[in-house]
C-alpha positions in Angstrom: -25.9 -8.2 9.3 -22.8 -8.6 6.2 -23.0 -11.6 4.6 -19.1 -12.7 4.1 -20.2 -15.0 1.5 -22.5 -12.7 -0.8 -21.4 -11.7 -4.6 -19.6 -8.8 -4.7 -19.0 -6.7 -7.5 -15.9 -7.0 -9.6 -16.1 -4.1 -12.5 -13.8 -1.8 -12.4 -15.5 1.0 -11.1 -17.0 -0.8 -8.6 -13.2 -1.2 -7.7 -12.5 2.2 -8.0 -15.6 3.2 -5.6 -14.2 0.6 -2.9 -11.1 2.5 -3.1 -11.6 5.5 -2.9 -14.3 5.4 -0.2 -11.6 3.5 1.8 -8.6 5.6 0.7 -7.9 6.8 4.6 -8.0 3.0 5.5 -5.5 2.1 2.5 -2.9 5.0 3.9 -3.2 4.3 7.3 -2.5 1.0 7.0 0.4 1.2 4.4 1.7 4.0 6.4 1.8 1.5 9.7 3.5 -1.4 7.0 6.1 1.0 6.1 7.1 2.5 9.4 7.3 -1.2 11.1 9.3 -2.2 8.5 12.2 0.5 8.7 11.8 1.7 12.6 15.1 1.7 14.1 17.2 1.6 10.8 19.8 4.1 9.9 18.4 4.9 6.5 15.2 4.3 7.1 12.3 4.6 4.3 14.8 6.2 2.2 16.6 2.9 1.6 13.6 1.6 0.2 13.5 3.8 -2.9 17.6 4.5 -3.6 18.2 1.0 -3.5 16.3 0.3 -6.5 17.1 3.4 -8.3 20.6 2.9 -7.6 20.1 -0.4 -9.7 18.4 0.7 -12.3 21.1 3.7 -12.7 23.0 0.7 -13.2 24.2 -0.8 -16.7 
């Protein structure tokens, strides 16, 4: 049984471990976030990166 209230470790590699033994988990998820978020737009997922370099090509 998982204890939701036992210590966990908090180093950084401990970190590290957790992610990348869960890396398919992180991109499947984010992948779902970022598809949700721009389905049905014109630009799509390409807004979401040239609107911020168009800003910081800005002066």
């Amino acid at each position: 049984m998982i204890n939701p209230h036992a210590q966990h470790p908090t180093s950084l590699t401990a970190l590290a471990h957790s992610l990348l033994r869960h890396r398919d988990l992180i991109a499947q998820m984010t992948r779902r976030e970022v598809m949700g978020r721009y389905r049905g737009s014109i630009m799509g997922m390409a807004w979401s990166f040239f609107n911020p370099a168009g800003c910081r090509s800005l002066p």
